[in-house]
Steps between C-alpha positions, in 0.01 A plus 500: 500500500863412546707400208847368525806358218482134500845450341646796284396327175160362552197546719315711722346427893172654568377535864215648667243463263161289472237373246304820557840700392594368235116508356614869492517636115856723638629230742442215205671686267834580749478083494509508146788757435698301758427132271646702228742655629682201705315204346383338804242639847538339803192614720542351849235451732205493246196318636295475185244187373499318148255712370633850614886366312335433197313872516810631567721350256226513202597875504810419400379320210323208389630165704630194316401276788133571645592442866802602752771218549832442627767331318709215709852360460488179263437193703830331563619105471675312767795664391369846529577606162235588301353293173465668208157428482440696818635772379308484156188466741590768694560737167167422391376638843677850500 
């Protein structure tokens, strides 16, 4: 497992590790430490289903949403500014 700085301030890269990994008790727990300690893990190249993010992640606690999504960018008008009802819509979704 490869770990690298992000920015100084916030966030971590992890390479080189898998599903099988990070189902590790020690290699969950380095995962962990780094969350707390920079606030946001970045784990490239992980090939994982639904079902195996929601194991992993229910470790970390319960989940407020019972299934893995992906926010996207307010849609946009014409204009391509946003409404502010897109972005209300998008709050509610993250």
């Amino acid at each position: 497992m490869q770990i690298e700085n992000i920015t100084p301030f916030i966030g971590a890269e992890i390479t080189g590790v898998d599903y099988e990994d990070l189902r590790r008790p020690e290699v969950f727990q380095q995962l962990v430490e780094l969350v707390h300690r920079d606030e946001l893990a970045v784990i490239r190249g992980l090939d994982i289903t639904p079902k195996q993010q929601i194991e992993l992640a229910s470790r970390l606690g319960r989940a407020r949403h019972p299934f893995p999504f992906r926010c996207s960018p307010p849609p946009t008008h014409r204009t391509g500014i946003p409404s502010e009802s897109s972005h209300a819509q998008a709050a509610r979704l993250c």
